[in-house]
N, C-alpha and C positions, 0 to 999 in steps of 0.2 A: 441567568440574570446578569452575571457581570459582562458573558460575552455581547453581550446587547448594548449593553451599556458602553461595553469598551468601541464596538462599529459605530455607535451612536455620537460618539464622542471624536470620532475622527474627521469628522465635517466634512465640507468639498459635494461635487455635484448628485443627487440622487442615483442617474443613469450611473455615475463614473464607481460609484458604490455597490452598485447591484451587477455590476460586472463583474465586479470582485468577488464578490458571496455565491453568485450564480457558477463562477470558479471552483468553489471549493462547497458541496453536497453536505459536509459536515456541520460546516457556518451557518445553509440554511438550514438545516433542520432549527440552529440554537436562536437566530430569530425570522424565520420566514412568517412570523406574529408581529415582529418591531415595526413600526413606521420610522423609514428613513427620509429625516427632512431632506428639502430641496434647497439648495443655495446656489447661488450665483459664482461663477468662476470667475476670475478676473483676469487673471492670467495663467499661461500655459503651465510656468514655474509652480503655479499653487495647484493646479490640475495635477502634473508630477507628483507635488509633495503627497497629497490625498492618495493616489494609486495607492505611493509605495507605501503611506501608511497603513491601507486600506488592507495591500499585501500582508506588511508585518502582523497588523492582527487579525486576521482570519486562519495566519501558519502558527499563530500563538493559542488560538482556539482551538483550531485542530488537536492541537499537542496536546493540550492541558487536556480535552475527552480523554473517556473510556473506552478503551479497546471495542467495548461491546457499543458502546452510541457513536462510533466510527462504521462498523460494521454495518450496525441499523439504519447511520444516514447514507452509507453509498450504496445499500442495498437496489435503490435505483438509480440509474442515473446513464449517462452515454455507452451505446453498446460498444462491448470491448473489439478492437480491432483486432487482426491475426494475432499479434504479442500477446495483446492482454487477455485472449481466450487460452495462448498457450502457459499463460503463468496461471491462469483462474483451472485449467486442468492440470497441471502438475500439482497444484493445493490440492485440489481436490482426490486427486489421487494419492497421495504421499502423505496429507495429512487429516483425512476426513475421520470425526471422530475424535482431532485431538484438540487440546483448548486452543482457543483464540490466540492467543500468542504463538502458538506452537506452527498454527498456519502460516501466520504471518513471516517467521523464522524460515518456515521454508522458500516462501515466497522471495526472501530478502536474501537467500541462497543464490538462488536464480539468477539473480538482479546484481548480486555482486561476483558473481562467478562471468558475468557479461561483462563487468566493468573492471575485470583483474586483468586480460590480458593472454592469461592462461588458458583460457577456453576461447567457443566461439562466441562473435559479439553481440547476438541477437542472443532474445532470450526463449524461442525457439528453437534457435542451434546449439544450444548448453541444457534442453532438455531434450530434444532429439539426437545426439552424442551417441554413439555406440556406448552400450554397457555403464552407462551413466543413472538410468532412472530406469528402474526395471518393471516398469507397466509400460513403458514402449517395447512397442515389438513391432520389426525390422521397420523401424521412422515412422509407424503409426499407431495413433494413440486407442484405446478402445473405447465402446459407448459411454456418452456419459447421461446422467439421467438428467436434464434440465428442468424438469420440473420438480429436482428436490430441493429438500431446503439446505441440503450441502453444497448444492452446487448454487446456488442463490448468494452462501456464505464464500464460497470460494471466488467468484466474481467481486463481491466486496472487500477480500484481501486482498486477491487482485489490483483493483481500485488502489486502494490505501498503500499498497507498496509501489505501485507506480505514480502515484502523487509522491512519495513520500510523507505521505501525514504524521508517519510515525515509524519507527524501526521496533524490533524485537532483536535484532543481532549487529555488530558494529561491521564494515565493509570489508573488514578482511575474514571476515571468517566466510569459508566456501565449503565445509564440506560437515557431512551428518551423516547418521544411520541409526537404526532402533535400536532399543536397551537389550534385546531382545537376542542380537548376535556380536562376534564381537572379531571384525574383519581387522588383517595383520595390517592392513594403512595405518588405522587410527592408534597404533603404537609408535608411529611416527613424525606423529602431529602431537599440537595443544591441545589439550579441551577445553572449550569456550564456555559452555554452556550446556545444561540439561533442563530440557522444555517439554513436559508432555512423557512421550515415551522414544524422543529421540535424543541423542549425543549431540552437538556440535563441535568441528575442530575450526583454528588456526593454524596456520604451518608455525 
């Protein structure tokens, strides 16, 4: 209700408003129900103003969701391109089975291990890496089942970490591993965080 209310309240032109929600998969699900009036622009400066308004509250909606009604609105939405199948596969591979956050974490691994500098800059080339993610084998990935509902969920972390609609981990942390072993790196490092049934470090 409030998010409704809050798009509702931003005014400016019908079209100029639904190109913004049409944006962002999460917004429409919270009012693809609202009628957004139609108003008249007058000028370009007040077209502007409404965008960016339009911007701020849709990334404010976003945010303020639930992990789980982030997941359920991008469930559908633009088929993911090479990246985004290569991130919606290493979720699914790395963290099928673990809570929603936990995905996301990994997903946000990915994405910040492309934007440190340290690795490669695609996010394909930081999970195709020699000895980096160990369900590749020699650069290729193995079946995945598209018609489950992991992989349905992992397209929609996917989504959400490449929108950024939301983070589970903060951008310098790059690295993890399961609770389950306990490799001589991560004596070397921070620990960030423990999500599910993985570690994350900081250097």
């Amino acid at each position: 209700m409030f998010a409704a209310a809050a798009l509702l309240s931003v005014g400016g032109s019908g079209q100029a408003l639904a190109q913004q929600v049409q944006a962002f998969p999460a917004v429409q699900a919270v009012v693809r129900t609202a009628a957004i009036p139609v108003a008249a622009m007058a000028t370009p400066t007040a077209t502007a103003t409404a965008t960016a308004s339009a911007n701020a509250v849709a990334s404010s909606v976003s945010a303020a969701l639930p992990l789980a009604a982030l997941v359920a609105a991008n469930s559908i939405g633009t088929e993911l391109d090479e990246e985004g199948k290569c991130l919606a596969t290493a979720v699914y591979f790395e963290s099928m089975g673990e809570p929603l956050e936990g995905q996301l974490a990994v997903a946000n691994v990915v994405i910040n291990r492309a934007k440190s500098g340290l690795y490669p800059s695609s996010w394909c080339g930081v999970i195709k890496q020699k000895a980096q993610f160990s369900f590749v084998r020699s650069g290729h990935f193995p079946h995945v089942n598209t018609n489950s509902e992991a992989w349905s969920k992992a397209q929609s972390i996917a989504r959400i970490a490449a929108l950024n609609l939301t983070t589970a981990l903060p951008q310098d942390v790059l690295w993890y591993h399961a609770d389950y072993v306990a490799p001589s790196w991560g004596r070397r490092l921070t620990r960030a965080s423990k999500i599910g049934a993985h570690i994350f470090y900081r250097a």
